[in-house]
N, C-alpha and C positions, 0 to 999 in steps of 0.2 A: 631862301636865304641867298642873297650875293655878298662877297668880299672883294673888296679893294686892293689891287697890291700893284706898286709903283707910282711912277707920278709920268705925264706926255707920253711921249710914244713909246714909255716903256712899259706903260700899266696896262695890268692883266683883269677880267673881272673873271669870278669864278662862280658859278652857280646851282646851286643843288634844287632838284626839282621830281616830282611825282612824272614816271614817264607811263601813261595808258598804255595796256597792251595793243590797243585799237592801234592808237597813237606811232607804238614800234611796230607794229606792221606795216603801215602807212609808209611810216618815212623807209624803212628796209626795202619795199617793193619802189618805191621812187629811184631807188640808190642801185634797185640789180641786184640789190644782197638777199641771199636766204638767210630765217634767222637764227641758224647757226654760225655761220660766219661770222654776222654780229655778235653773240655771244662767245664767240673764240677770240675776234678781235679785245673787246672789253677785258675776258678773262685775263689776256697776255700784258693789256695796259694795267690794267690795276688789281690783278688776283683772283682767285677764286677761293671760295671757302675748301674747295676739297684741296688746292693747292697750297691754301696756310694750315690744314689739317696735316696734308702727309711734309709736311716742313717742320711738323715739331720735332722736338728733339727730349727725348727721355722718359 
């Protein structure tokens, strides 16, 4: 799935996509990361389930 949003140097694409674990290993060892870091980083950008669990409220 990609989305459009803007128009010239302002437009962003955005794209959701199946990431292989082969695949995140790969680019994580290319990059120096262990892949905890990666999954801390992610979690801080966009959530984790255990973080919108303990956010409920009631």
């Amino acid at each position: 799935m990609r989305e459009f949003f803007g128009k010239g140097g302002t437009q962003i694409i955005v794209g959701l996509w199946h990431f292989a674990p082969e695949a995140k290993a790969l680019v994580a060892q290319k990059a120096g990361l262990s892949s905890e870091v990666s999954r801390l980083w992610f979690d801080r950008a966009f959530g984790s389930k255990q973080c919108a669990e303990l956010a409920k409220v009631g």
